[in-house]
VOROGU-213387 format. One record per residue (C-alpha): residue number from 1; residue in three letters; x, y, z. Coordinates in steps of 0.02 Angstrom, whole numbers. Example, Ala and Ser with C-alpha at 12.3 -4.5 7.8 and 13.67 -1.06 7.14 Angstrom:
! VOROGU-213387
   num   residu       px       py       pz
     1      ALA      615     -225      390
     2      SER      684      -53      357
END
This chain:
! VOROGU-213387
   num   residu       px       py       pz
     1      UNK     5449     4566     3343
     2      UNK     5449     4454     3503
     3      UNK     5553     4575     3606
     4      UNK     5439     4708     3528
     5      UNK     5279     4643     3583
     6      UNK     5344     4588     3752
     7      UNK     5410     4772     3786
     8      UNK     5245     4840     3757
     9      UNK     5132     4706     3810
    10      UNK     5224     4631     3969
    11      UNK     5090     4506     3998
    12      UNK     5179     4396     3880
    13      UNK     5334     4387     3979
    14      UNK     5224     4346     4121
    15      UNK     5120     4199     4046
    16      UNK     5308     4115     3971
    17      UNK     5348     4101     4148
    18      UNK     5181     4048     4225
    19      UNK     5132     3907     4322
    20      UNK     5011     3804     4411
    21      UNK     5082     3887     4568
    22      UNK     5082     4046     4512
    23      UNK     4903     4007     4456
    24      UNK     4845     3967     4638
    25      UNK     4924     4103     4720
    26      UNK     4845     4212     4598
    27      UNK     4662     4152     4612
    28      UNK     4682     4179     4782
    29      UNK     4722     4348     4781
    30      UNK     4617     4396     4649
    31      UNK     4469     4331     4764
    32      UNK     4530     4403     4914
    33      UNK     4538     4576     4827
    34      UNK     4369     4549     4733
    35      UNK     4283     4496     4901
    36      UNK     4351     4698     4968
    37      UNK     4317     4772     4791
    38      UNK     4136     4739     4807
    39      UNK     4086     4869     4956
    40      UNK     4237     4970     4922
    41      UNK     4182     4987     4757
    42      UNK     4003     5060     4796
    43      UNK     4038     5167     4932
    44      UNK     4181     5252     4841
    45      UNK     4038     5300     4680
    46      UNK     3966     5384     4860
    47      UNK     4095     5476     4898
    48      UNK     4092     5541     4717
    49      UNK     3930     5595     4716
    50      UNK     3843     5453     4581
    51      UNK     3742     5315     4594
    52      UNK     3841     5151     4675
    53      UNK     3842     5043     4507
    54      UNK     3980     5154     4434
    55      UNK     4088     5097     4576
    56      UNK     4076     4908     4517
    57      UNK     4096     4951     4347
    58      UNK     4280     5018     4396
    59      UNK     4297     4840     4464
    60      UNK     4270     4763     4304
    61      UNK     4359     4799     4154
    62      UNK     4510     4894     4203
    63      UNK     4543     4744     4290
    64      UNK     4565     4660     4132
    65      UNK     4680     4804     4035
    66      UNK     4809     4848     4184
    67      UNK     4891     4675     4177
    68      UNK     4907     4675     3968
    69      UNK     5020     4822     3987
    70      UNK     5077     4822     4172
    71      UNK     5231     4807     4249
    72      UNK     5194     4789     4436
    73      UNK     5161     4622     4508
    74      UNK     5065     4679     4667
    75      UNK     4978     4845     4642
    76      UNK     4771     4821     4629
    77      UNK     4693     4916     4514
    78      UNK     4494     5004     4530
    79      UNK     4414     5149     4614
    80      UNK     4522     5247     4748
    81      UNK     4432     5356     4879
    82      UNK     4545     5489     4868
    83      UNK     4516     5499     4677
    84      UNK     4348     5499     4725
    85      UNK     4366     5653     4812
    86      UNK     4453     5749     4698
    87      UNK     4328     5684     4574
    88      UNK     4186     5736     4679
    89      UNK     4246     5909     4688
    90      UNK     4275     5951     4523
    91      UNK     4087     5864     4476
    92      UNK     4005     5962     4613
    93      UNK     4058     6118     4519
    94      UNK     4012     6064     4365
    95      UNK     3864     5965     4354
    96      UNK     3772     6029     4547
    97      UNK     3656     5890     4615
    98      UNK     3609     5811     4451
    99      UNK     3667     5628     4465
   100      UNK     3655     5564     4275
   101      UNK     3762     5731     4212
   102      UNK     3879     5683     4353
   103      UNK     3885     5495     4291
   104      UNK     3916     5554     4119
   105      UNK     4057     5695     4151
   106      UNK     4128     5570     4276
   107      UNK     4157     5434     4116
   108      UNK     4215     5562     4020
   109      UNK     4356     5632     4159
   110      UNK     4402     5428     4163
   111      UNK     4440     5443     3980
   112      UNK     4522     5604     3987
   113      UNK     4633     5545     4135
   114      UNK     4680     5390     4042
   115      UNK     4725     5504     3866
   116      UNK     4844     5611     3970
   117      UNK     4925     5470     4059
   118      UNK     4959     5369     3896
   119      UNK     5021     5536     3826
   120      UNK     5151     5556     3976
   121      UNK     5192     5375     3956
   122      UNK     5236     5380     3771
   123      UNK     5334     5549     3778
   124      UNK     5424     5455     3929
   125      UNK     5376     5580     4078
   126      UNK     5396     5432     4198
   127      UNK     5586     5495     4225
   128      UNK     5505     5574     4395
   129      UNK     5479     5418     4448
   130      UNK     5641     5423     4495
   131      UNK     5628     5563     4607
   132      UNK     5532     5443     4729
   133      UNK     5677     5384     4841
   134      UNK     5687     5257     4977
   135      UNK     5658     5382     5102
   136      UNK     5506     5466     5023
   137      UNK     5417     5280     5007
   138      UNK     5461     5224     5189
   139      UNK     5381     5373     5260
   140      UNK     5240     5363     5141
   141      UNK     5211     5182     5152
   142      UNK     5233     5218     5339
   143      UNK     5079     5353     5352
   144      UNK     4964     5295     5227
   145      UNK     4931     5136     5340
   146      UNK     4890     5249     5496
   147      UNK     4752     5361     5380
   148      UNK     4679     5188     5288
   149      UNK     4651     5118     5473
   150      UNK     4604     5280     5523
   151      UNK     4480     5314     5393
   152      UNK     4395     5124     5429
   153      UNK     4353     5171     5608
   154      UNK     4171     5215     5565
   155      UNK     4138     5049     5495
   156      UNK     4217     4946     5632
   157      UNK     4119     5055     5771
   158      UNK     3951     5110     5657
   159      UNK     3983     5274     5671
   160      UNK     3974     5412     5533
   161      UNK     4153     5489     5514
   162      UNK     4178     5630     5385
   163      UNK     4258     5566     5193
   164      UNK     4446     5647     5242
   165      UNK     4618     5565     5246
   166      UNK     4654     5695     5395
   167      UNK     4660     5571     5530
   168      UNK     4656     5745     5654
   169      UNK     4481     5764     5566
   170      UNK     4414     5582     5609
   171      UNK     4478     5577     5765
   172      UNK     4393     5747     5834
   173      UNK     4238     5696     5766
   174      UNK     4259     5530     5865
   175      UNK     4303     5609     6023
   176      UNK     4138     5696     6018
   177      UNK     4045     5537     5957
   178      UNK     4100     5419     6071
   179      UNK     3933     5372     6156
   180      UNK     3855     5310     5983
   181      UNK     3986     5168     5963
   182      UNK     3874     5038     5914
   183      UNK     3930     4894     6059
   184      UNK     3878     4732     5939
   185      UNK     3968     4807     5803
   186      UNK     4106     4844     5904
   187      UNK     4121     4670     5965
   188      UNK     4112     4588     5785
   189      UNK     4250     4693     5735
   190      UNK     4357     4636     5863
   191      UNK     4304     4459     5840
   192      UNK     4366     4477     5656
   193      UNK     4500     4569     5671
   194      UNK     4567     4440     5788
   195      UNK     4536     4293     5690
   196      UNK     4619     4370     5559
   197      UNK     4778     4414     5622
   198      UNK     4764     4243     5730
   199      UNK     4765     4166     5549
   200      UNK     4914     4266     5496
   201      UNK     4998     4219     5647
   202      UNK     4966     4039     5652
   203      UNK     4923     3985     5471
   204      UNK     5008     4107     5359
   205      UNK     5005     3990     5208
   206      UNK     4802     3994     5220
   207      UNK     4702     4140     5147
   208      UNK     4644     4211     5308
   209      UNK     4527     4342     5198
   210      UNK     4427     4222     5096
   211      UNK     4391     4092     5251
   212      UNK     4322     4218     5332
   213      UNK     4213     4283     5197
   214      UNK     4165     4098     5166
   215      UNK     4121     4073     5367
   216      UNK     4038     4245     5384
   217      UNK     3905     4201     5236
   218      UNK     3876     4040     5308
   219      UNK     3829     4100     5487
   220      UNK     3747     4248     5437
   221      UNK     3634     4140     5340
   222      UNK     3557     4065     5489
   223      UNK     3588     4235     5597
   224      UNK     3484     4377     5581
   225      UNK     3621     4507     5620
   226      UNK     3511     4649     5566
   227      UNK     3427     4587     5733
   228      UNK     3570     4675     5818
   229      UNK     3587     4823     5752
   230      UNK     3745     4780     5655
   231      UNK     3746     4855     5466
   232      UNK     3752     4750     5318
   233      UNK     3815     4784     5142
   234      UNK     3654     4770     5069
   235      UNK     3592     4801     4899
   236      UNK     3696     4762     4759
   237      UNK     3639     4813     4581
   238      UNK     3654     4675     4429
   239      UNK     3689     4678     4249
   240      UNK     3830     4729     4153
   241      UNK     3881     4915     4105
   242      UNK     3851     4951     3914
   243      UNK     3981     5053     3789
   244      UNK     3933     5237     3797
   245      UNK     4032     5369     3679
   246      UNK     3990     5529     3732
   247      UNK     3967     5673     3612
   248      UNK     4065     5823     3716
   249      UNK     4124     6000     3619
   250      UNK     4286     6071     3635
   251      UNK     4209     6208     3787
   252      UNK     4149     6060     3888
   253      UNK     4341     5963     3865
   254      UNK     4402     6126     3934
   255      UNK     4297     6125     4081
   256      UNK     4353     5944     4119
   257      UNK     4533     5958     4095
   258      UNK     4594     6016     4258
   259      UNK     4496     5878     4360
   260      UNK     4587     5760     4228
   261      UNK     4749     5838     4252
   262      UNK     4724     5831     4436
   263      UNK     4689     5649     4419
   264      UNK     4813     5595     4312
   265      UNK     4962     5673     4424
   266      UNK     4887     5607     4586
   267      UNK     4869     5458     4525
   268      UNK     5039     5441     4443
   269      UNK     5103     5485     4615
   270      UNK     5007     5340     4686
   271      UNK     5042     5197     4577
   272      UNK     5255     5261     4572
   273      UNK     5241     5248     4757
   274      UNK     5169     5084     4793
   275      UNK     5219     5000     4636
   276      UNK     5409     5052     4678
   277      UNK     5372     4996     4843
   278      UNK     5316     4844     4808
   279      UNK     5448     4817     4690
   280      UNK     5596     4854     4801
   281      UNK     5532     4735     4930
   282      UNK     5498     4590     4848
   283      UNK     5650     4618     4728
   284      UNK     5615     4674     4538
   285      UNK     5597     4823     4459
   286      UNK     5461     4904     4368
   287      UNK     5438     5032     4199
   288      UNK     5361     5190     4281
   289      UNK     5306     5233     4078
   290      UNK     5239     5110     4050
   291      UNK     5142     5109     4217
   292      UNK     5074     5262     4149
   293      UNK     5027     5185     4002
   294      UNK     4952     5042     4075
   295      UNK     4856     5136     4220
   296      UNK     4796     5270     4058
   297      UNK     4748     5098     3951
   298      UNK     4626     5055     4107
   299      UNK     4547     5219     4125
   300      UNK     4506     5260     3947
   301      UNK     4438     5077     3893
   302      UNK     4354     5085     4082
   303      UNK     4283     5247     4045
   304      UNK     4200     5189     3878
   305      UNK     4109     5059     3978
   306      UNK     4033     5174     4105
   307      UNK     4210     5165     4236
   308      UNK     4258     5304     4371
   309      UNK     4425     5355     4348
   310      UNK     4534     5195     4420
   311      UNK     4713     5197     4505
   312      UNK     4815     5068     4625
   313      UNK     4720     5047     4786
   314      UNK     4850     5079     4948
   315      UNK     4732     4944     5045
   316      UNK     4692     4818     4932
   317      UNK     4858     4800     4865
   318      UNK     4922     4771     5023
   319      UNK     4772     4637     5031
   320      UNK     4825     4554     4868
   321      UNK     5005     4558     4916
   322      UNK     4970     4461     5117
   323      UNK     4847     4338     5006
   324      UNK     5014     4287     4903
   325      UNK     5005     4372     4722
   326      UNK     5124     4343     4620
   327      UNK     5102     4424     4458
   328      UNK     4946     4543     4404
   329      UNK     4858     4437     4323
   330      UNK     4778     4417     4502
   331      UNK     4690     4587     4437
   332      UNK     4592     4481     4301
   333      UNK     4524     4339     4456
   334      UNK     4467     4504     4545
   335      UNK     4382     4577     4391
   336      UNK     4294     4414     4371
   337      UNK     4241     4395     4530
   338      UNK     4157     4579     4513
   339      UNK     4089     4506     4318
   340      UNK     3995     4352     4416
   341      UNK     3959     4452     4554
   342      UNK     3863     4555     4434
   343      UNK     3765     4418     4334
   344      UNK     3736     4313     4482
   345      UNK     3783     4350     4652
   346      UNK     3752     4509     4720
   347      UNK     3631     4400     4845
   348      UNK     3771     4312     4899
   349      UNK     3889     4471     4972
   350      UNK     3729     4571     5018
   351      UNK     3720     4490     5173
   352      UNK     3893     4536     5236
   353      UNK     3918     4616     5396
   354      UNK     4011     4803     5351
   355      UNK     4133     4778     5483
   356      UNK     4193     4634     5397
   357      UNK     4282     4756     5278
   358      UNK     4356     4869     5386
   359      UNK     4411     4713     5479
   360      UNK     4519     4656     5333
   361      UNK     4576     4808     5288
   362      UNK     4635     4873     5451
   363      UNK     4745     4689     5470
   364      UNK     4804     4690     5292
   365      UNK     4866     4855     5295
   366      UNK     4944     4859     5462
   367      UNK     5082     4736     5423
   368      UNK     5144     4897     5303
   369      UNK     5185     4990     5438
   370      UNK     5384     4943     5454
   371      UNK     5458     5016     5576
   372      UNK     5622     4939     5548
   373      UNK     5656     5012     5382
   374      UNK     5634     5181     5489
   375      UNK     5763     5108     5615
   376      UNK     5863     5040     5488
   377      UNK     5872     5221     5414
   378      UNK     5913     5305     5584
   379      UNK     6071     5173     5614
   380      UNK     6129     5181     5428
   381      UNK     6098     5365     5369
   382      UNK     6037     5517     5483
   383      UNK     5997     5613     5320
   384      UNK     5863     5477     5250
   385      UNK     5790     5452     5406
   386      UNK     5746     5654     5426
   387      UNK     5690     5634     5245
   388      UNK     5567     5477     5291
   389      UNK     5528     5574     5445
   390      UNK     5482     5725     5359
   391      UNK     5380     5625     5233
   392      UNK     5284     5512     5362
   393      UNK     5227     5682     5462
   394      UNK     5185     5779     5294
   395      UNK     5082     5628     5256
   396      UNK     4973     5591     5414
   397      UNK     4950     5785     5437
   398      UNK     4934     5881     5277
   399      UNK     4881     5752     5184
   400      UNK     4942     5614     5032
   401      UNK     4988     5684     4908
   402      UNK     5053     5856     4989
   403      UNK     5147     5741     5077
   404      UNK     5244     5644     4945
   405      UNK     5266     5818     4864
   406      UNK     5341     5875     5025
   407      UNK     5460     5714     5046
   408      UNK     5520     5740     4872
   409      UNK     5557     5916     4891
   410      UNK     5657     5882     5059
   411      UNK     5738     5720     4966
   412      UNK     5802     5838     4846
   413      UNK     5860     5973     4987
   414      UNK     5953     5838     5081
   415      UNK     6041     5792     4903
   416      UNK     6091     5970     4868
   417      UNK     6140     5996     5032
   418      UNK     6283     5848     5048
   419      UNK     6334     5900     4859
   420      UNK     6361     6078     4940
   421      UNK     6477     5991     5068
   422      UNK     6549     5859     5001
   423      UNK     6695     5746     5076
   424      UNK     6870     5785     5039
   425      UNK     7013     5676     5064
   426      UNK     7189     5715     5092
   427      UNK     7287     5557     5032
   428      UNK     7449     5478     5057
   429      UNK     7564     5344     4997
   430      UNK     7541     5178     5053
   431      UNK     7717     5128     5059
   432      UNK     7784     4967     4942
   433      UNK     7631     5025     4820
   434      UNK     7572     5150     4695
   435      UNK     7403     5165     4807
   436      UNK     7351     5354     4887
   437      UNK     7227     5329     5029
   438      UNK     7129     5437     5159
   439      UNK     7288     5466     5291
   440      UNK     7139     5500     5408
   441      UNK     7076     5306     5371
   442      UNK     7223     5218     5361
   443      UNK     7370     5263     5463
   444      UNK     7532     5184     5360
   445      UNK     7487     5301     5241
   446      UNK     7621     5444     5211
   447      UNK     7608     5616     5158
   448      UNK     7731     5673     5012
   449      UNK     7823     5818     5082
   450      UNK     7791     5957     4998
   451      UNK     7655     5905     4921
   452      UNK     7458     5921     4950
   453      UNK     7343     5780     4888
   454      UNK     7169     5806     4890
   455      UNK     7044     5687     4809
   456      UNK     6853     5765     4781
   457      UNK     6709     5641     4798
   458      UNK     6584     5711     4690
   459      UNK     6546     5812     4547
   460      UNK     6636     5977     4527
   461      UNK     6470     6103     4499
   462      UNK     6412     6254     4532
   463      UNK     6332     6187     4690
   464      UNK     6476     6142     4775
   465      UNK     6617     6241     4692
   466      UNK     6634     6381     4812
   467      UNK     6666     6261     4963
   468      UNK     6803     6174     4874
   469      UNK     6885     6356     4817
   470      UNK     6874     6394     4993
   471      UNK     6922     6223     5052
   472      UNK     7079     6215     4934
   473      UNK     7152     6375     4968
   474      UNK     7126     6364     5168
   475      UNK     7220     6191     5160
   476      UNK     7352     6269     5021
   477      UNK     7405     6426     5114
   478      UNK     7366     6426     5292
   479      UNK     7485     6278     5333
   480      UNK     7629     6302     5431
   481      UNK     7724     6226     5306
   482      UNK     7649     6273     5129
   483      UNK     7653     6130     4988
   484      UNK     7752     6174     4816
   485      UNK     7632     6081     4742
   486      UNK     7449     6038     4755
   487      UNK     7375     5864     4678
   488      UNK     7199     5828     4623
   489      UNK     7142     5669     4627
   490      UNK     6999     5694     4509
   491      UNK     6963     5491     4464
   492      UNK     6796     5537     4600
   493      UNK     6729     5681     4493
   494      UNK     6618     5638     4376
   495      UNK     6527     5796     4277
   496      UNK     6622     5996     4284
   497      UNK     6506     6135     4230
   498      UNK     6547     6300     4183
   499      UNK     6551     6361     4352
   500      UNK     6665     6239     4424
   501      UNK     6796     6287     4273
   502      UNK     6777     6476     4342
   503      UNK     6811     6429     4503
   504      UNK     6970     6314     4462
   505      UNK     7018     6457     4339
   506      UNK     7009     6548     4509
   507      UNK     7096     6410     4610
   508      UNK     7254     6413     4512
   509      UNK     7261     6617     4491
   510      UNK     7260     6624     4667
   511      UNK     7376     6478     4700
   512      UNK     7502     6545     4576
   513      UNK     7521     6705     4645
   514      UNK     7579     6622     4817
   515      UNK     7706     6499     4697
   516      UNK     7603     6339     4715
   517      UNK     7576     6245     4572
   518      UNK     7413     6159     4539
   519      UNK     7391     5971     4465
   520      UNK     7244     5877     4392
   521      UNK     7269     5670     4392
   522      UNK     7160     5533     4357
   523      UNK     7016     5632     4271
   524      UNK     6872     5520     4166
   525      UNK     6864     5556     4002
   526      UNK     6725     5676     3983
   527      UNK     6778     5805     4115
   528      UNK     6955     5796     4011
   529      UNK     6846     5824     3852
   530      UNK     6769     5981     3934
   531      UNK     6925     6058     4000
   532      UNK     6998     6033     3797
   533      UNK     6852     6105     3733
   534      UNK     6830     6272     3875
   535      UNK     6944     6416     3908
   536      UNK     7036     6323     4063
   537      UNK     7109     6202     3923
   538      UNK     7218     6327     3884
   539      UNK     7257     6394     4045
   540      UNK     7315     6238     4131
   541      UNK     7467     6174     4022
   542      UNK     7495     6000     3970
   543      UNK     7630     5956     4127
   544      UNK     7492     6007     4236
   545      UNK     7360     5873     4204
   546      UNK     7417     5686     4211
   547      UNK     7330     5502     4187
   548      UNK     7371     5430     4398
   549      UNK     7425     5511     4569
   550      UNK     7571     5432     4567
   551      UNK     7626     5495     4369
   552      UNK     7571     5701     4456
   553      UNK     7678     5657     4614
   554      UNK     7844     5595     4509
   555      UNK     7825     5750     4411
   556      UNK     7809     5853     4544
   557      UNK     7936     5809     4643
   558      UNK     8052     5792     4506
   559      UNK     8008     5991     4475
   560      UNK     8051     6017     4642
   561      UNK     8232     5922     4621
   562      UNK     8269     6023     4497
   563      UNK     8270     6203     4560
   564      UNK     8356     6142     4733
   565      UNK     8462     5984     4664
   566      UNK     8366     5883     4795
   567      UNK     8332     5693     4815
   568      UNK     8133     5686     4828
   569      UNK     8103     5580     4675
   570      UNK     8234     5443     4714
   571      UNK     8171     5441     4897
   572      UNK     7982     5402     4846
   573      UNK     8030     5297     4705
   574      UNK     8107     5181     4851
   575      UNK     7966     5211     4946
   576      UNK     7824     5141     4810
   577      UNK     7810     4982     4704
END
């Protein structure tokens, strides 16, 4: 029952390791990221066309779900702006300018996301998870810094900048806005953005985020920087959101459903990015299903209490992460930071300058940006780097999600391609031993005359199986010297489909018309279980497959003996151990 509960509720693992330290580091975090969640929260309900309330409200009790059933240690969960957007369109269409139908249908898409999402995580659909490689993340968690800091250069100059992730779009419309940068704001920015990553440089154990926050209200309370022209956050609205179950008829679920599905694949894509992300870099692994059902768990009880559709945030992950988080239970601080925020001190934050939140975001997220991992790529493997390459321009020019889509895809293409071409090894006796090695990697190692070795590193399939027809036959027949015999080394190949046993069908045909005899050592036990089963078992006899190299190569050459009363067995028995 224990390993039952802790499976499905990971929060219990979590709390049987916890400590005081743990504790700290979480408080912090979960502070740090409430402090951000505040604005962010607000101005995303803008972008989604309903009143700013419903923004806090996603603040609050998904907060509280994610880390019951969550996996990730890092990931921040509330409003996203580029669900927002999605949201917004799909509300436009269906509720026009009327801002309480718009609250209501955006509830009921939260809820509708969150059903989906529990539904792919129970009939385990997180197996995609997988298809995010290295690659795809580097060049994702590469981009998405650019278009965060990008999209936060309105706030740190006071200028309005269109509600895109196209950086091409924000940047045009600053080129042509350039002589309304506000100068005060401008210089507070700068200020911040300086003390911040003076802190991070200098007194990286301290939480850079909340001293600021702390020093900011205490100056601004005996500053007037309205005075200046510099933009505050302003009102915040208090009291808590109330449980709403809204009647809706199966026409009206129909409408909503492709909004939801929209949502719940975008999002998916989202928290398997960063949560694998932050996962490989600080070392453990995470459940992608039940990240789906944890993120679904927060959207449908958020939803009941009045939530927008919630997802990880890119920005203030990477805020909770620099502030030292080390479980997500630093999601429940945040959440109660938004609950007293909402009973008691929305006059407190009110008074906060807005560049102060584009000044933590743009530091917090720029430490993301890693460009060794890219070089790290380029030195190690050519292929991943095009792949990460590929993925970081999709990203910062078509757009997110396109973007991963587009890394995956290429991912993929780069696989297929190197299974197309795989290597292949001629080997040779290292002498005193039983070994066969790559005579083009080590140079004591002998060839068996007449006799070809080859050893196949990968998978015999359909996607390769034409270049190793081609590839066996060129290096059978058009030798000067052809081999009697030719020797696989199949110990590398781990799966043969139904096209690869056509194609070595074809192999030996073709080789036994030209008097060369075809061998199979060393194969696994399933790819021998195939050939038993399949029409090839028949057509390669029982003296033609054998367990080792070395047991093929004795046999072999013992053939050969034979029909010429040679010495070629007795020779390489002196030569091995």
């Amino acid at each position: 029952m224990k390993k039952l509960l802790t499976k499905y509720l990971p929060i219990l693992e979590v709390l049987s390791n916890y400590d005081i330290s743990k504790l700290k580091n979480d408080i912090v975090a979960g502070a740090t990221v409430g402090v951000v969640l505040i604005p962010q929260g607000m101005a995303y309900a803008v972008i989604a066309g309903v009143p700013p309330i419903y923004g806090l409200y996603a603040g609050l009790l998904p907060l509280f779900i994610y880390p019951l059933f969550g996996t990730s240690r890092h990931i921040s969960i509330g409003p996203v702006a580029i669900d927002m957007l999605i949201l917004a369109a799909g509300l436009g269409i269906l509720a026009g300018d009327d801002l309480t139908q718009k609250a209501i249908l955006a509830v009921m898409i939260a809820v509708l996301t969150g059903i989906l999402q529990v539904l792919m995580g129970v009939f385990k659909l997180g197996f995609a998870f997988n298809l995010f490689s290295r690659p795809v993340i580097s060049g994702f968690t590469i981009a998405a810094p650019i278009i965060i800091i990008a999209s936060q250069m309105g706030t740190l100059l006071n200028i309005d900048i269109p509600n895109t992730q196209y950086i091409h779009e924000i940047f045009y419309h600053l080129s042509g806005h350039l002589d309304q940068v506000h100068t005060p704001s401008l210089a507070l920015s700068i200020a911040f953005i300086c003390f911040l990553a003076g802190m991070k440089r200098f007194y990286s154990h301290l939480p850079e985020s909340v001293i600021l926050v702390v020093l900011t209200i205490l100056v601004v309370s005996f500053v007037n920087i309205a005075d200046f022209g510099i933009s505050q956050i302003g009102d915040i609205p208090s009291g808590l959101p109330d449980f709403a179950l809204h009647n809706t008829s199966y026409e009206e679920i129909k409408s909503l459903l492709p909004n939801a599905l929209t949502l719940s694949l975008v999002q998916f894509m989202t928290v398997a990015s960063l949560s694998k992300s932050f996962a490989r870099k600080h070392g453990y692994t995470v459940n992608p299903n039940q990240e789906l059902i944890a993120i679904g768990s927060s959207n449908i009880v958020g939803g009941l209490f009045q939530s927008l559709p919630v997802s990880s945030s890119f920005s203030r992950s990477a805020i909770a992460e620099q502030a030292g988080a080390k479980t997500s239970i630093n999601n429940i601080f945040a959440g109660i930071l938004i609950l007293l925020t909402l009973l008691f001190l929305t006059s407190l934050f009110e008074v906060l300058p807005e560049p102060l939140l584009g000044a933590i975001i743009v530091v917090s997220v720029s430490s993301l940006i890693d460009i060794k991992e890219l070089r790290f790529l380029i030195n190690t493997k050519r292929r991943d780097a095009v792949v990460a390459f590929i993925t970081f321009a999709s990203v910062l020019v078509i757009g997110i999600q396109e973007g991963i889509i587009i890394g995956i895809i290429a991912s993929v293409l780069a696989l297929l391609i190197k299974m197309s071409k795989p290597t292949v090894a001629e080997l040779g006796l290292i002498p005193g031993t039983r070994d066969f090695k790559n005579i083009s990697r080590f140079d004591n190692a002998k060839k068996i005359p007449g006799v070809l070795i080859l050893r196949i590193d990968a998978s015999f399939s359909f996607v390769n199986a034409e270049f190793f027809k081609n590839y066996i036959l060129e290096e059978s027949m058009n030798r000067n010297t052809s081999p009697k015999y030719v020797i696989i080394d199949g110990s590398t190949i781990g799966d043969l489909d139904v096209s690869a046993m056509d194609t070595l069908m074809m192999i030996i045909e073709t080789l036994n018309k030209y008097g060369i005899e075809l061998y199979l050592s060393g194969l696994i036990g399933p790819v021998r279980d195939v050939i038993r089963r399949s029409e090839i078992g028949a057509f390669v006899k029982s003296d033609r497959i054998y367990s080792t190299v070395h047991e093929a190569v004795k046999a072999a050459l013992r053939k050969q003996d034979h029909s010429d009363e040679g010495s070629r067995l007795s020779d390489y028995s002196d030569h091995s151990a």
